[in-house]
Backbone bond lengths (Angstrom), bond angles and torsions (degrees), N, CA, C in turn:
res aa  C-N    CA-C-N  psi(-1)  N-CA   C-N-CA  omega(-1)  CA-C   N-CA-C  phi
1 X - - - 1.450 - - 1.537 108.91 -
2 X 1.393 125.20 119.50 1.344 119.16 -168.30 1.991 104.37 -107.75
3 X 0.951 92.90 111.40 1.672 110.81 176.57 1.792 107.15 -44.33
4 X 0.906 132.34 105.75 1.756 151.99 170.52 1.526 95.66 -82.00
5 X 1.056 154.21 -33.16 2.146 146.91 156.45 0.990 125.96 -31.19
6 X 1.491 110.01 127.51 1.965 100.11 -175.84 1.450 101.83 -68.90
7 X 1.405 90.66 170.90 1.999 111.89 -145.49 1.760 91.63 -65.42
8 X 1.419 116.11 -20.63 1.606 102.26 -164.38 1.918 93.49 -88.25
9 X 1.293 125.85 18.51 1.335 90.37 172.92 1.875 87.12 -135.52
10 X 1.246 106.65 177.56 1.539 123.50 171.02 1.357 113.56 -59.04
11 X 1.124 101.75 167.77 1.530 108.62 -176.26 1.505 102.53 -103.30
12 X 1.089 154.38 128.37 1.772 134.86 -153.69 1.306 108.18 -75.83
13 X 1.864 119.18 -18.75 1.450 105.09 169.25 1.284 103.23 -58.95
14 X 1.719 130.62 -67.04 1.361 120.08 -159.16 1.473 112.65 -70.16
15 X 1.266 127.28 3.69 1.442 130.31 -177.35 1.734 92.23 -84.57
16 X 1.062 131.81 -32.31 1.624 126.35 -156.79 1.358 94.91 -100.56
17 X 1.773 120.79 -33.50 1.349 114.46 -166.97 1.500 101.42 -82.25
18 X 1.468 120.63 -23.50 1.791 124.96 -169.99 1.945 97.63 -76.71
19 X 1.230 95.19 -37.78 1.158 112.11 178.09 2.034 112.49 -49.91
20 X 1.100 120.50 -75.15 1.068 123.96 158.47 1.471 126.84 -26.32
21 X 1.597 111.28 -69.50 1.641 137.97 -179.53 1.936 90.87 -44.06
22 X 1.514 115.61 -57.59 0.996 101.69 -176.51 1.252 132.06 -53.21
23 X 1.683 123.47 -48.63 1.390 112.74 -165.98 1.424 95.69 -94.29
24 X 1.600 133.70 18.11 1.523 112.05 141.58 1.724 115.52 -85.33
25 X 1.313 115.32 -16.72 1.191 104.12 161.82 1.327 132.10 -79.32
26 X 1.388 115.16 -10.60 1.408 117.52 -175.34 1.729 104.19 -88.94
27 X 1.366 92.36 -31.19 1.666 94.64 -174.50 1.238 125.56 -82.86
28 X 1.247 109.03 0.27 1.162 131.44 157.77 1.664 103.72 100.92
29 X 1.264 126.27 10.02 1.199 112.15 -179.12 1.837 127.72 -100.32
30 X 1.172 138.84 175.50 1.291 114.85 -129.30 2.128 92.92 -107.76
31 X 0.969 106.37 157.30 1.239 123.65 172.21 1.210 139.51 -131.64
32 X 1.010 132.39 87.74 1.848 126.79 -178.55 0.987 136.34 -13.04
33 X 1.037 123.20 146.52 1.913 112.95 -156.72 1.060 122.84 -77.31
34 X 1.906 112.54 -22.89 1.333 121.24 160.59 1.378 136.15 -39.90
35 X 1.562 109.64 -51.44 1.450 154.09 167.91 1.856 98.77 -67.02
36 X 1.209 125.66 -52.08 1.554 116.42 174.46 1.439 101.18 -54.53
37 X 1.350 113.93 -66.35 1.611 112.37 -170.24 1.842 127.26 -63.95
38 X 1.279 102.53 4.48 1.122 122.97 -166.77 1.939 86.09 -91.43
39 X 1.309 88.89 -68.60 1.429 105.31 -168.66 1.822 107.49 -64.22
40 X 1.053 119.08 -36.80 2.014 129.04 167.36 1.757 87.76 -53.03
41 X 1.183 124.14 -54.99 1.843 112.00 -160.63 1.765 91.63 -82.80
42 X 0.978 125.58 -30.68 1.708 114.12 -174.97 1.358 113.29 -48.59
43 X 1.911 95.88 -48.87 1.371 104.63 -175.89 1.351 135.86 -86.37
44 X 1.177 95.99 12.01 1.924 112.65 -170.21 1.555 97.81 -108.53
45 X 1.548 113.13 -40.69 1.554 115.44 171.45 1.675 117.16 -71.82
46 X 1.525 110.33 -13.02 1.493 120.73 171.81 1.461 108.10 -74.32
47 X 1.481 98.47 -51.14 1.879 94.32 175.10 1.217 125.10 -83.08
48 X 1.511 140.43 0.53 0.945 146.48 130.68 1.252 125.84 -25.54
49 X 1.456 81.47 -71.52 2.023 96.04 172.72 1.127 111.19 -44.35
50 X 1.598 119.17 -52.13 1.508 107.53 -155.66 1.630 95.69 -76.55
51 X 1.040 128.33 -48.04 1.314 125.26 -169.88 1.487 104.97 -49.04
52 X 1.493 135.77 -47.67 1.265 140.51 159.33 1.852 114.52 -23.04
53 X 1.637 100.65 -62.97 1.245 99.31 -170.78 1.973 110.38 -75.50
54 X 1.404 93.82 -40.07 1.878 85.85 169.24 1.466 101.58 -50.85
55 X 0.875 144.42 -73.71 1.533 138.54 -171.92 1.339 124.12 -42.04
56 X 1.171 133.59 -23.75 1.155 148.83 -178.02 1.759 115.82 -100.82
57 X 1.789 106.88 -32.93 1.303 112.13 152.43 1.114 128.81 -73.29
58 X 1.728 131.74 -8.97 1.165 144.07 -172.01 1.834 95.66 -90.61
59 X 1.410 103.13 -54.02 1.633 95.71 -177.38 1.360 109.99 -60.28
60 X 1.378 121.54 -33.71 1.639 117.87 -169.29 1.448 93.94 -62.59
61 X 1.454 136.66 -54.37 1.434 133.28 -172.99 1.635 104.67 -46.72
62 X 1.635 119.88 -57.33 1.373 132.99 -168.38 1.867 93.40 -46.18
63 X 1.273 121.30 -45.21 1.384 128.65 -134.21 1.385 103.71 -111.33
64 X 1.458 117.29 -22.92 1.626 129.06 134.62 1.204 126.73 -41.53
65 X 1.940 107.89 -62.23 1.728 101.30 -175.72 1.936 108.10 -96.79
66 X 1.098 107.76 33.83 1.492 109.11 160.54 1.525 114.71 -121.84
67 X 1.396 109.14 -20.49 1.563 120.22 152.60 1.968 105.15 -51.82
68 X 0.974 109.14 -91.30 1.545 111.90 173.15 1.208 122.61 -46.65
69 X 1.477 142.57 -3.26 1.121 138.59 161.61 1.939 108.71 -91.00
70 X 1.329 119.96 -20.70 1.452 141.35 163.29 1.409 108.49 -71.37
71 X 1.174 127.04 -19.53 1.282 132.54 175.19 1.238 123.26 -69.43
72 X 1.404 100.04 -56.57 1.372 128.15 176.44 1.579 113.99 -56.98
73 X 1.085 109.03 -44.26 1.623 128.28 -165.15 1.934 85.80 -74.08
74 X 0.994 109.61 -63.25 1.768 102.56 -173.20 1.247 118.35 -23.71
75 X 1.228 139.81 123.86 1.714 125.10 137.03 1.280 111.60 -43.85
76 X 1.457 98.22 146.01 1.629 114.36 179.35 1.217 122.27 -122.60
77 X 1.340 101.08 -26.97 2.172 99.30 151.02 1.983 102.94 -145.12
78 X 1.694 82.88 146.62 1.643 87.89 163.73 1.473 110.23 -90.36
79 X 1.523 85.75 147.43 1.415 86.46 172.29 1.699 106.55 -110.01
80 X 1.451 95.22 139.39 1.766 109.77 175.35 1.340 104.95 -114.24
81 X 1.656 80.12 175.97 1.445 94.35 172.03 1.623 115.85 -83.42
82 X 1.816 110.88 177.81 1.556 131.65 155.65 1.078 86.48 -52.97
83 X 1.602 101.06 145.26 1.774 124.45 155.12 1.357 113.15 -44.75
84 X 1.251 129.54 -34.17 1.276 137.70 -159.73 1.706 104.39 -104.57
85 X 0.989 122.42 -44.06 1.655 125.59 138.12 1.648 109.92 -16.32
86 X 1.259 90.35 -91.43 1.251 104.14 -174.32 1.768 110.25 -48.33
87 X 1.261 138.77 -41.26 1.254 132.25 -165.66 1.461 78.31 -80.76
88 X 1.230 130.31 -85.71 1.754 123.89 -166.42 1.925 110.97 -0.19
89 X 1.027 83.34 -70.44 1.899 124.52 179.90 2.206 91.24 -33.64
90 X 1.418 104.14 -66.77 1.559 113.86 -170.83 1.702 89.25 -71.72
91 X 0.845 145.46 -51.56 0.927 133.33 -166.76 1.990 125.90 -73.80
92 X 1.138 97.25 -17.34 1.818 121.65 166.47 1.218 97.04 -54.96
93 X 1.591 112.38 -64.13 1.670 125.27 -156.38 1.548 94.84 -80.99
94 X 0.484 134.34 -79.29 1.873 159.46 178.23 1.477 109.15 -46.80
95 X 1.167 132.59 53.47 2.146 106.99 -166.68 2.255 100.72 -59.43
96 X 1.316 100.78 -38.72 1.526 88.81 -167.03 1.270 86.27 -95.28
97 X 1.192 151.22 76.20 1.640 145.18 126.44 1.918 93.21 -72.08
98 X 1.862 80.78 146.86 1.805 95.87 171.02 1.293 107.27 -91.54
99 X 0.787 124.28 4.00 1.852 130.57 -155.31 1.814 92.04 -89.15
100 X 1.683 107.01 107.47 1.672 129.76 156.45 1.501 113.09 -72.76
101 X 1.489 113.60 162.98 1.309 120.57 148.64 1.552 127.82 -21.00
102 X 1.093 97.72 -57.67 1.997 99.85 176.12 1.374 121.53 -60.60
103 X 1.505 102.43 -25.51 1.484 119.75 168.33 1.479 119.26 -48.79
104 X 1.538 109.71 -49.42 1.211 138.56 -164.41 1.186 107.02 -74.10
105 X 1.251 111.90 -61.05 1.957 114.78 165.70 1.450 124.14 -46.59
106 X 1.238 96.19 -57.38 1.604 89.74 162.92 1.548 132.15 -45.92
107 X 1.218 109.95 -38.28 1.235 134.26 174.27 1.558 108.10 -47.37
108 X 1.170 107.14 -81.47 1.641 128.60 176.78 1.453 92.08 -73.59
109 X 1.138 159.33 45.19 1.191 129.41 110.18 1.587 121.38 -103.46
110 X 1.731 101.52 -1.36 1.781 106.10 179.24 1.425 92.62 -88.30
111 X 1.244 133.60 9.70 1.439 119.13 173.94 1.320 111.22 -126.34
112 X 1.650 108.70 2.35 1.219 110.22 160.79 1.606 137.74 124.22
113 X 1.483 92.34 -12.69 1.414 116.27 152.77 1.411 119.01 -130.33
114 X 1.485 113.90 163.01 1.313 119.25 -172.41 1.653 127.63 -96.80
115 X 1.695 90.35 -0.93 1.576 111.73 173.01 2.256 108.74 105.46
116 X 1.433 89.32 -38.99 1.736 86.06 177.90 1.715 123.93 -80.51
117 X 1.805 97.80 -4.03 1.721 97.47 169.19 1.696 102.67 -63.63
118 X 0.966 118.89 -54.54 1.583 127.60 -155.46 1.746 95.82 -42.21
């Protein structure tokens, strides 16, 4: 019978058979060594697992609060200049640029403002 469960859980055959093995081992009654060692590797690949998934739940936390500390750190708006700022500005560097006022608006609004938030 081939187990289809991701690797961190049992396969439900060995979940029912560990299941069993256990409360004859707990109850003290006796079991074959086949069946002991069966049940010694169930439970060593159980704590494996779990130790696997604590570790892997520990990074998701790490990798959560360094997500949100990256958050924080981002800018969340640029700030620009007035249209008229800004053309002054092209026109310093530039004296024969054709670029008007309307130029400028356009400008600052393809990047996302229209110049009168600021």
């Amino acid at each position: 019978m081939r187990c289809l469960q991701p690797v961190y859980k049992l396969c439900l055959h060995e979940a029912t058979a560990t299941s069993r093995l256990q409360f004859v081992y707990k109850s003290g009654g006796t079991v074959d060594k086949v069946a002991s060692d069966r049940l010694d590797r169930v439970l060593d690949r159980n704590g494996d697992l779990g130790l696997k998934v604590q570790m892997l739940e520990q990074e998701l936390k790490e990798a959560q609060r360094d997500r949100e500390a990256n958050k924080k750190l981002a800018p969340t708006v640029a700030e620009l200049p007035e249209p008229a700022d800004l053309l002054n500005q092209l026109k310093a560097r530039r004296k024969k640029s054709g670029a008007n006022l309307a130029d400028m608006e356009v400008v600052l609004e393809i990047l996302g403002t229209d110049g009168s938030e600021i």
